[in-house]
Each structure stands twice: as structure tokens, then as C-alpha cells.
N, C-alpha and C positions, 0 to 999 in steps of 0.2 A: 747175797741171800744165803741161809741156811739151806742144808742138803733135805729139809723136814720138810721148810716152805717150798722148794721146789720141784719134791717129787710130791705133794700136793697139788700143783698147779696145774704141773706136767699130766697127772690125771686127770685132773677136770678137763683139759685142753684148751684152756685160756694162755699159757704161754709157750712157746718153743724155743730153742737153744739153739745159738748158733756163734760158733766161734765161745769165747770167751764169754759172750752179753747176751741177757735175755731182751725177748724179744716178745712183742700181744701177738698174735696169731690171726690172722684175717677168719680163719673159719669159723672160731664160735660165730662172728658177729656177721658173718655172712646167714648163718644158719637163724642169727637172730632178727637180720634184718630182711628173711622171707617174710612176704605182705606187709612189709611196715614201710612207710614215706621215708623217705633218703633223711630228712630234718631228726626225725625219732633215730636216726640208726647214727647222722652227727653227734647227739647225745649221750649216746649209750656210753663213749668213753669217758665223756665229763664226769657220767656217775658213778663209771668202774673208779675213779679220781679221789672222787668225793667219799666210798667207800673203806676205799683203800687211804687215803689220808685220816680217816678215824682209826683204823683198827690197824696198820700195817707201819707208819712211819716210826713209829718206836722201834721196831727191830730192827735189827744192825741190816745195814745197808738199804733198809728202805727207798730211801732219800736216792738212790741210785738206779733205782728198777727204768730201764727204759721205755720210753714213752714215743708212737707213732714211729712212722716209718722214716723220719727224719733225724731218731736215734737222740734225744733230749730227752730229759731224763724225771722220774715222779715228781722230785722235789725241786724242781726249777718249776714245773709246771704248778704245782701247789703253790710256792711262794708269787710267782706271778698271779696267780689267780688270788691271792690272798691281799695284793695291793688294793683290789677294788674295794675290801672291805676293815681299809683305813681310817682313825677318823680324823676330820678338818679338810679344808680346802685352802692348797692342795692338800694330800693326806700321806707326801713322802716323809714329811718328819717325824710322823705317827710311826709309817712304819719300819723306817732305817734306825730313828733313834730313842721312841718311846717317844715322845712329844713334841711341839714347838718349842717346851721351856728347857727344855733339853741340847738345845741346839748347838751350843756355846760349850758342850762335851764331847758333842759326839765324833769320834774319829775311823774308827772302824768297828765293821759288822763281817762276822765269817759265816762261812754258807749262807749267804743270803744274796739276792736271790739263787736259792740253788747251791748242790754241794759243791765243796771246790770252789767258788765262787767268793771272791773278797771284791767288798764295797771300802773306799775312800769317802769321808766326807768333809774331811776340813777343807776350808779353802787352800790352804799351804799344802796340803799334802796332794790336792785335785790340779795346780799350779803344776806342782814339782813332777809328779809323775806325768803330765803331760805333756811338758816340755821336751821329755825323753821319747817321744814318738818317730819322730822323725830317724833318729840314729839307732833309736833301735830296731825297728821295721827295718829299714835298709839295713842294719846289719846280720839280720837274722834270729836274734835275739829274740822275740815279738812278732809274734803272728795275730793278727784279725781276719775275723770269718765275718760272715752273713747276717750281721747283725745291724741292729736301729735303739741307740740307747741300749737297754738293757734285753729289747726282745733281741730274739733268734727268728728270723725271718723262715718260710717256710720257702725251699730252696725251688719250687713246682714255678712258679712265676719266672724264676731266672734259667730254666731248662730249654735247650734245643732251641736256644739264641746264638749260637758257635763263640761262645764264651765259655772259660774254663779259671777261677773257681764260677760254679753260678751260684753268682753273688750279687747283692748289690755293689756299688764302687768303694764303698768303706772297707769292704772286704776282700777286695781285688788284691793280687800280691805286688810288690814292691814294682816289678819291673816294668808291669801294666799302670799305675799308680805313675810310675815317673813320664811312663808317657803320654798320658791324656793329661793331667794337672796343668802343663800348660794350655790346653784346648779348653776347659772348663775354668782356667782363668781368665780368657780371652772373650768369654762366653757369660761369665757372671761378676767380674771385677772391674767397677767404673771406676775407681780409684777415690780422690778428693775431690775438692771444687778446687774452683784455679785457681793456683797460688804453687810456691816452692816444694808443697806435698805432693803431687797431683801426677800422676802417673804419665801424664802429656803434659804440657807446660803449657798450654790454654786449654788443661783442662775438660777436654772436648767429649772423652768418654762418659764424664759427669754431667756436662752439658744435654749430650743426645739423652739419658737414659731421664733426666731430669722434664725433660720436653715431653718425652713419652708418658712417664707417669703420670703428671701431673694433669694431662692432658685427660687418660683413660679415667682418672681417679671424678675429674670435674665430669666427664661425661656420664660417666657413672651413677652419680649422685646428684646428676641434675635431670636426666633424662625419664627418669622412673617415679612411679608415686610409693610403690612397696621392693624393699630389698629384703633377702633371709640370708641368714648363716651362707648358705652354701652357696648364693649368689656373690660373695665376698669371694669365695675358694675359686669361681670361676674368672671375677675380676682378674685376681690374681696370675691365674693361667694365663691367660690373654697379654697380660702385661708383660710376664718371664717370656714366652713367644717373639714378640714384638722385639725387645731386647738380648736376649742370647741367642732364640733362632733364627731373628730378620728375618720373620716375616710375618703377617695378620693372618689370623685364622678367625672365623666367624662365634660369635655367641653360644649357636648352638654346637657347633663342633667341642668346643669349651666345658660345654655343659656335658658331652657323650663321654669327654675325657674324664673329669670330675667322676662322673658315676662308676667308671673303673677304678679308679684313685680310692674312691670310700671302699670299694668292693677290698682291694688288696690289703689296704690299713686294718679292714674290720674280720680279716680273717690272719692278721700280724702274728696273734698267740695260739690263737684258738684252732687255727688251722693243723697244729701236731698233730691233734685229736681225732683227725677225720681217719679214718682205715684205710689204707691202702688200695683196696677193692674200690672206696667209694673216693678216691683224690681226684679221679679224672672227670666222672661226674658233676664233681661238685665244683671245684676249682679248675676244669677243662675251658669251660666260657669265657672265665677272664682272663688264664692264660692266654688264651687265644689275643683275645684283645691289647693284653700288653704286648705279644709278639708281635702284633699289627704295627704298633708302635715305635717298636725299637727299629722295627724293616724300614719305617716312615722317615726314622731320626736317620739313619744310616746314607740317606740320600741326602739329606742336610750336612751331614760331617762330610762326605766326601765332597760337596759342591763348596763349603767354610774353608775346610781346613782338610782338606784330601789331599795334599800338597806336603802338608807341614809333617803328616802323619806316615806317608809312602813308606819310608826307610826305617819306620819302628815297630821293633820286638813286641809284641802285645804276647807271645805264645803261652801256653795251647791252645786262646784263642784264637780265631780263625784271620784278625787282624785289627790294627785299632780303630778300625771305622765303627767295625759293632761293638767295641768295647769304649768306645766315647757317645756311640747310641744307646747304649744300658746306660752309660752315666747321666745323658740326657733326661733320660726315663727318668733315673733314680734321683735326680733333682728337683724334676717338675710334681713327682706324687710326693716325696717322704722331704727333702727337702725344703728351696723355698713356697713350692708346691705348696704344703701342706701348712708349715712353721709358720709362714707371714699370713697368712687369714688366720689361724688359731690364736696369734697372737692380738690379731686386730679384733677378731668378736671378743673373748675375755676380755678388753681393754671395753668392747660395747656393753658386753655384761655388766662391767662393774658400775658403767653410767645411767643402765636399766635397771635393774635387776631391785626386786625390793624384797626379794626372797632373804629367807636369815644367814643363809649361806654366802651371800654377798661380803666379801670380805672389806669392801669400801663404800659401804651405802650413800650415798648421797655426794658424791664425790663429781668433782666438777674440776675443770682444767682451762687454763687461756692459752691463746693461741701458740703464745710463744712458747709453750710448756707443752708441744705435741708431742717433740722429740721424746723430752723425758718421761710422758706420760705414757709413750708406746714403750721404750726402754723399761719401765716399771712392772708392764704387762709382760714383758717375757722373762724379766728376774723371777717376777712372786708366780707366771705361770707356765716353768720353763717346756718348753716343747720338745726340747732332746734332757731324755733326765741322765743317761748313762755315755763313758768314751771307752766302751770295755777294749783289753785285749788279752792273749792269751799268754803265758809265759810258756806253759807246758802244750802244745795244741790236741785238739783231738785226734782218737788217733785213725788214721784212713780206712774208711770202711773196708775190709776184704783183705787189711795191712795188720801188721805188728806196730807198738809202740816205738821199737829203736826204727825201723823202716820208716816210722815217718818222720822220726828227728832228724835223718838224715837229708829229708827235703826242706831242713831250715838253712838257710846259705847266707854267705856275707855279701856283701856288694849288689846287693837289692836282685840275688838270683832264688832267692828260695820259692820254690815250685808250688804248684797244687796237691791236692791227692788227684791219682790218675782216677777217672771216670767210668765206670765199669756199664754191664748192658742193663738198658730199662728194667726197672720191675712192675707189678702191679699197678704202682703205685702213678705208672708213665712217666717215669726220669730215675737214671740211676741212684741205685742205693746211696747215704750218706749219711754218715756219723758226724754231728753237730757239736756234739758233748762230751762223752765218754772218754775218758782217759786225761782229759784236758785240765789246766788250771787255769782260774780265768782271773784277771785282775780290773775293774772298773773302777776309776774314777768317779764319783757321784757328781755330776755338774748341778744336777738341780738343788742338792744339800748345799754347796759349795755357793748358791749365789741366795743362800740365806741362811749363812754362817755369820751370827754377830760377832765376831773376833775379824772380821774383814767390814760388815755391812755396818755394824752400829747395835744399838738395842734394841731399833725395833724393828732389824733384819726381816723379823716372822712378821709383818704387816706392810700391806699395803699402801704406800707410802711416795709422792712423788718426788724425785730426788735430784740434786742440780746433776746435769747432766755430766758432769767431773766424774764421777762416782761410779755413774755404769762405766765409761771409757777407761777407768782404772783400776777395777774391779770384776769386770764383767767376765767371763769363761763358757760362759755359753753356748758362744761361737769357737772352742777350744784355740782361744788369742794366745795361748800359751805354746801350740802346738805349729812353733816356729824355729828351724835352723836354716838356713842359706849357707851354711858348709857343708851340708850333707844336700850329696843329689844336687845342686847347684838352686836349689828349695823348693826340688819337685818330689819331697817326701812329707810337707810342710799341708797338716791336716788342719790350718784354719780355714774356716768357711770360706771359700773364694767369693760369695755374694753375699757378707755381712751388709757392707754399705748398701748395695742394692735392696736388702730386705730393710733396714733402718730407713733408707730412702720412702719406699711404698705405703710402709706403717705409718710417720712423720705425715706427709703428704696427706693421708686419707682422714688424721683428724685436725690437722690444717686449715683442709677441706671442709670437716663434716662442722654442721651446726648442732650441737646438741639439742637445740630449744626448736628445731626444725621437723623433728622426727620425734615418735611414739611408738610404745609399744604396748599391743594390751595381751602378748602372751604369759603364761606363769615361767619367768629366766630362772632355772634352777641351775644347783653347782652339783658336782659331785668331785673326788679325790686327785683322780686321776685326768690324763686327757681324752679329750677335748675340755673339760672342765667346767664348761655351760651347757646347757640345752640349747636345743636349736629353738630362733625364735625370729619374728619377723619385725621389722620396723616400717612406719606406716607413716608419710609425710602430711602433716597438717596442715589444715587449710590455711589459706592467708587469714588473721586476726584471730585465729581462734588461740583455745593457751588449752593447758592439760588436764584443766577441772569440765572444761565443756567437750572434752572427750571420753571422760571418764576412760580415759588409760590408766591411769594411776591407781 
């Protein structure tokens, strides 16, 4: 910022200096949010946003002004808010590379989202620099924070868990990362069906998880006369339970989970924004709840695999029981938590839906085309769009720039920032952004690049199942060494097959001609990508004219 613009601010008392970075002030909005409901005083920074992106981002450094107490910055916040209003479904093409017909150009975007921030989009380039994860992480080279795709997680959820970074497990450093990775492949990798692939030689871990699912998926769908949206998300819980944690948990339990889950996802971005005064308030409740959570998983890691984990380094956090109980967490909400229902409604979307936004109207699938027709649904509506990491990282709150390179280390030692005392805000300060450079991969451009997909990459499309297996990165299939770390730095999905598994299975299972819907299924850009809507089982003989669903 100019020395003009900041001794204007600095008068009005909207911002205050500290160290090197500005920073909002909790007082205006304290003083603003006398007599006013907590929801009015959430907003007030949206609109200082909104504001300030008309009249402020043309000057030099705009784009850099610090945002919330989590230390992310104007112009990451702007460009994230500015995806919702992309156009098409999805609308990442819109806004990485100007269009769909664009696709087949587009390679890289600078400052977007956010400054300092470079996007990849070709396939080849999303490939190539993925591959490089593994060795570079372990060498030091490459740091990942706190992130989910392209968001910045807001770090109050992973607080006063005795984990150190608090992070989700994407963001955990190297040495904690080698040592849970085997626990959470033990936990969500069933391998192949039985044959010479097959991680057991009869196959059995495919076996059990196969019995399971299929089991809860027919109960599921036979049991009920109406399912919604988020009765899928709950399925799903149930099922991940059954199979990585051994053991059954009840419907409703399921359903209490779920509602924390939407709670954490639906404050992903937007939660920068809340002021500090007002984090504990607002985001206090569900914290609480995920801590409930991770104390719950902590009892399940030590009774699995409490054994295997005794003699491993997880530091500064407090040990790897809680740090494969966060990973637990961080699987069941944002992982296949989330990703395999998202991908299964858009897959019901597109067989309902008569909205104009329906990218595949009238589209219909046989049986043996399940596989590929859930594979289709997470190409064209990917649920992880970003594999950021950082080359430069940010730099540690209360630290210098060279102070915190020196906690980048070779041989998978490089450290956290040290944790300093609660603020306001109820968890220590933390710089997210600032000083950093950040490199992403674009997965979701990358699995609808026609120079890899074909020419009608940008459509909806069901495709022999060759094609995703060969092509796909969405599960970053790329982010594989077994020289490095013995391939416990090896960031593909450990429960691809298990997610392919569940999706497969459920339209398998499902009858199209079975089920109705007479909600309006609309789309929008981004995800979730549908509305929520309900499906409603017909009666024996009837058809969809004597319902008038249609």
C-alpha cells in the first residue's frame, strides 16, 4: 500500500499495523456490531470486500491487503468469491480460461486465484508437476498448508486438537505424513478383485468392503419410499465407518455427523471474513463438535493400530494417535465423506434434472455402464478442483521470511511454524498467505482438457471405462514414487477404489424408472453443483405421466 492510503485508514481506524502486514482491526466492527445480530456483523466484511474490490484493487498492492484473522489476503478472497459468478456448468472453464471453447489453449493463469498464486491447466503440465510431490515434500523443497483444492481452510476447526500444523492431513508436514499414510491406507485401500493385482492373493480386502457396500447400498434403496441429497451423504458415512473404522454406527448418529460436515464445508471460504471478536461465537459450536470427534477417532486409532504407531515421530504434535484421528476426521467430512455423495447426486442430477442447466438431459445408462457413468460424473463434475503447494511458503506469523525457510529441511524434517498464545480470535495467530508463492495444479481443467479427453472433453459424455483409468488425475494417480519414503510421501487417494466401489454399486443398484422427482434440480458453477432435491419411489404400475413429476 501507498504511505497516502495508509495514513488514511490508519485515521479512520479500520486498519492497524503490525510487523511488516496490515491488518482490519476488530474495533471499528466491534463498535459497529453494538445492537446488531451476530449474521449483520458476518457481513459487514463481505461488504468492506465488495467495496474495496470496486474502488481499491487497481492500486499497487491492493490485491495484497490482508484479510481476517487467518492472514489471507483481498485478492484471493475476491478471486474466490468471484468463481461463483462464472458462467456454464461447471463454470471453472469460464473462469481459468475464458470459456469451454478455450480449453484446448489454455495453460497457465497468474495471480489467480489470488496473488502469487499460479494455476496449471493442461493435462501434461497437471501430470508432470504432480508427479513431483512426493520428492519434493520429502525433500524440503515444497511445503502444503491448510488447504482443500484451491480453498484455505480456516485453521479454528483444527485448533486445540494437540496437533501442530493445524491443519487438515493434506497439510500436515512430511514426517507426520510418513507416518500415518500407512494407517490410512490400511483404513481406505481394498486394493483389486482377486487376481495377480490384488493386494491379498484372494483378494479379501475387496471382498469384505464389496459385501459391505453392497449390502448398505440395497438396504438403502429398498428400505425407504423418499431419499434427498443429504440422505446419500449420510449413506455414505455409514459405509466409510463400517469399513475403515470396523464398526456400525446408527442412522441417526450419521445424520448428527453430516450436519457438522455441511456446517465446516459451508464456512470453507467465508469463514476468513468473520472478525475475530466474533470466531468463537460463531465457529465455537462446531468446533466443539469436531473436537468431539477427533477425541472419539483417537480411541479407534489406538485400539486399530495403536501398536503400529507407538514408536512414531508425529512432533509437535502431541502423538500419532491424534494425528491419524484428524486424518480420520479429514476423510470422513472433506474427503470420501463428501466427494463420493457429490459425485453420486450430480450423476442423479443429470438423470433428473430438466432444468436448461442440465448438462446431459435425458440421458440414460445400462447397467453395465455404471462404472463409467459414475467415472463421467466426477470428470465433468470434479469435487477436488486444485493440488496446490507452495514453493515459497508463508511466512510464520511473529517470524521473518529467512526464519521460516530455514524450517524447510531435507529428509521429510522440515518443521511447522511454532504456535504462539490464543488470540481473540480463540487459537493462535496464523499467517496462511503472506510472503508465500503458491503453485496449483488445476485438476478439474486437466480432466477436461481436449488434447488428453477428445473434442468433446467440455460435454457430458459416457466414456469406455479405458479413458478414465488412463487419463484420470483426479485422484492425483500421478502423485506416486515408492523410492521416496518407502511410498509414504505418495499423495494418491488411498480410497480411490473404495470411492469407485460405492458410486458403481449404487447405480447398479439404483432403477432409474423406479424413482421420481418433482423438485425444480437446478445447477450452478461451482460445487455442489445441484440443488438439493428429493427422489420419491412410484408406485407399482404407475409410469411419470400419472405422476406428473415431469
Amino acid at each position: 500500500m501507498t504511505d497516502a492510503s495508509s495514513s488514511d485508514s490508519e485515521e479512520e481506524g479500520l486498519i492497524s499495523k503490525e510487523g511488516n502486514h496490515w491488518d482490519f482491526d476488530d474495533g471499528f466492527l466491534k463498535k459497529c456490531c453494538i445492537g446488531c445480530c451476530t449474521c449483520c456483523c458476518i457481513f459487514l466484511p463481505l461488504l468492506a470486500i465488495l467495496l474495496v474490490w470496486a474502488l481499491v484493487l487497481g492500486a499497487p498492492g491492493g490485491r495484497y491487503i490482508p484479510i481476517g484473522v487467518n492472514t489471507v489476503t483481498l485478492g484471493y478472497m475476491v478471486d474466490m468469491i468471484s468463481l461463483l459468478s462464472g458462467k456454464g456448468v461447471p463454470s471453472y472453464a469460464d473462469s481459468w480460461c475464458g470459456g469451454v471453447d478455450k480449453l484446448g489453449t489454455c495453460d497457465i493463469k497468474l495471480n489467480f486465484p489470488g496473488p502469487d498464486t499460479t494455476s496449471y491447466m493442461s493435462w501434461d503440465d497437471v501430470w508432470a508437476m504432480g508427479s513431483k510431490y512426493p520428492e519434493k515434500e520429502w525433500s524440503g523443497e515444497w511445503w502444503r498448508g491448510n488447504e482443500l483444492g484451491f480453498i484455505i481452510n480456516v485453521p479454528r476447526f483444527w485448533s486445540h486438537m494437540g496437533i501442530n500444523p493445524m491443519s487438515i492431513a493434506l497439510g500436515i508436514t512430511p514426517k507426520q505424513h510418513w507416518a500415518i499414510r500407512p494407517i490410512m491406507e490400511s483404513m481406505w485401500t481394498i486394493g483389486d478383485p482377486p487376481g495377480p493385482m490384488s493386494i491379498a492373493p484372494d483378494g479379501e480386502p475387496y471382498r469384505k468392503a464389496e459385501t459391505i457396500v453392497r449390502r448398505r447400498v440395497r438396504e438403502f434403496l429398498s428400505g425407504r419410499e423418499t431419499f434427498a441429497t443429504t440422505d446419500v451423504t449420510v449413506l455414505t458415512h455409514l459405509i466409510l465407518n463400517e469399513i475403515g473404522l470396523q464398526r456400525n454406527i446408527s442412522w441417526e448418529d450419521a445424520q448428527q455427523f453430516v450436519a457438522v460436515q455441511t456446517s465446516v464445508v459451508g464456512y470453507g471460504t467465508v469463514g476468513h471474513l468473520i472478525p475475530g471478536f466474533l470466531m468463537d461465537k460463531v465457529l465455537g459450536p462446531t468446533t466443539d463438535n469436531v473436537r468431539g470427534y477427533v477425541n472419539e477417532y483417537v480411541g479407534v486409532m489406538d485400539k486399530l493400530y495403536g501398536s503400529r504407531m507407538r514408536d512414531d515421530d508425529c512432533s509437535p504434535s502431541e502423538n500419532c494417535s491424534v494425528q491419524a484421528a484428524t486424518g480420520t476426521w479429514d476423510a470422513l467430512y472433506a474427503a470420501g465423506g463428501l466427494s463420493v455423495p457429490g459425485a453420486i447426486n450430480t450423476a442423479l442430477g443429470v438423470l433428473y434434472s430438466t432444468d436448461a442447466g442440465n448438462p446431459a438431459p435425458g440421458l440414460t445408462y445400462e447397467k453395465d455402464q455404471a462404472l463409467a457413468f459414475y467415472w463421467e460424473s466426477i470428470r465433468f463434475f470434479p469435487p477436488v478442483v486444485g493440488f496446490p503447494h507452495w514453493e515459497t511458503r508463508p511466512t510464520c506469523s511473529g517470524s521473518s521470511a529467512e526464519e521460516t525457510a530455514k524450517l524447510n529441511k531435507s529428509a521429510g524434517q522440515s518443521e511447522p511454524c511454532k504456535l504462539g498464545s490464543d488470540t481473540g480470535a480463540g487459537y493462535p495467530k496464523v499467517n496462511q498467505y503472506l510472503g508465500g508463492t503458491r503453485h496449483v495444479p488445476n485438476l478439474a481443467i486437466a480432466q477436461s482438457d481436449p488434447r488428453k479427453w477428445g473434442p468433446d472433453a467440455g460435454k457430458f459424455v459416457i466414456r469406455p471405462v479405458e479413458n478414465y483409468t488412463q487419463n484420470s488425475v483426479g485422484f492425483a494417480e500421478m502423485a506416486v514414487n515408492n523410492y521416496v519414503a518407502g511410498g509414504r510421501m505418495n499423495r494418491v487417494c488411498p480410497g480411490k477404489a473404495l470411492a469407485l466401489m460405492i458410486g458403481t454399486t449404487f447405480f447398479e443398484e439404483f432403477d432409474k424408472e423406479r424413482w421420481a422427482s418433482s423438485d425444480p434440480i437446478t445447477w450452478k458453477g461451482t460445487t455442489p453443483f445441484v440443488s438439493a432435491f428429493t427422489l420419491t419411489k412410484k408406485k407399482e404400475g404407475s409410469s411419470s405421466s400419472t405422476l406428473s413429476y415431469w
